[in-house]
C-alpha positions in Angstrom: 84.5 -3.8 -92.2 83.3 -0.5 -90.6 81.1 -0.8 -87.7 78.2 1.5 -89.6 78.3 -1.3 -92.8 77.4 -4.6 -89.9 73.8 -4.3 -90.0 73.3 -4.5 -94.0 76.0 -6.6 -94.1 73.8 -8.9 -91.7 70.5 -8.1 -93.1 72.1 -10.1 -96.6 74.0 -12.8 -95.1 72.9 -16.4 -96.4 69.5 -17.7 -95.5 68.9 -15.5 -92.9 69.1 -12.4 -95.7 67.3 -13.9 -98.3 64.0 -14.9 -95.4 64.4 -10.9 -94.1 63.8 -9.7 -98.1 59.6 -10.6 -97.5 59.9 -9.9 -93.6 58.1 -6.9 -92.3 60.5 -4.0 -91.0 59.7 -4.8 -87.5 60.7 -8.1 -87.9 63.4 -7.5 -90.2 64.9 -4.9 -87.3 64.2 -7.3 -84.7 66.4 -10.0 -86.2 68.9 -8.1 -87.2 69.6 -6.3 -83.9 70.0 -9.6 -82.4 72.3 -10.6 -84.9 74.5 -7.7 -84.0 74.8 -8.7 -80.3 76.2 -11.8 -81.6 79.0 -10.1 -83.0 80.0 -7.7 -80.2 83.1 -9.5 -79.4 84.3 -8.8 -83.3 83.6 -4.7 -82.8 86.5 -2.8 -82.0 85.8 1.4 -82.2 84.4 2.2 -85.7 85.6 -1.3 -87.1 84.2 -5.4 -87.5 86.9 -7.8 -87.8 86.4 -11.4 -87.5 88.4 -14.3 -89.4 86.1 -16.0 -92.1 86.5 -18.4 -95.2 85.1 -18.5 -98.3 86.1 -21.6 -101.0 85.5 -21.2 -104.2 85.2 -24.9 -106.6 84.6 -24.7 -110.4 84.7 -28.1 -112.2 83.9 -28.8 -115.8 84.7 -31.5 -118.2 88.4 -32.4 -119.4 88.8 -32.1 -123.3 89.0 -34.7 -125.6 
């Protein structure tokens, strides 16, 4: 992702993104920036790349 998208992308990410949506900007900023040290290692130039995995499961019921 570029490097200018990491703080949104951040700001939204799971549980943390949903308790920032009612957190005060201060707060909101303060979290997030530490956030971002976290991912220094993954920042190279303009561009965020880290290795990540998403699953997706669906089940229903088989027909009769």
């Amino acid at each position: 992702m570029p490097k200018a998208g990491l703080a949104d992308y951040l700001a939204r990410l799971g549980p943390v993104g949903r308790a920032l949506e009612t957190a005060d900007e201060t707060t909101r900023r303060r979290v997030v920036d530490a956030a971002r040290l976290t991912c220094e290692p993954y920042v190279h130039g303009d561009t965020v790349s880290f290795t990540a995995a998403c699953w997706f499961v669906e089940a229903g019921t088989a027909p009769d």
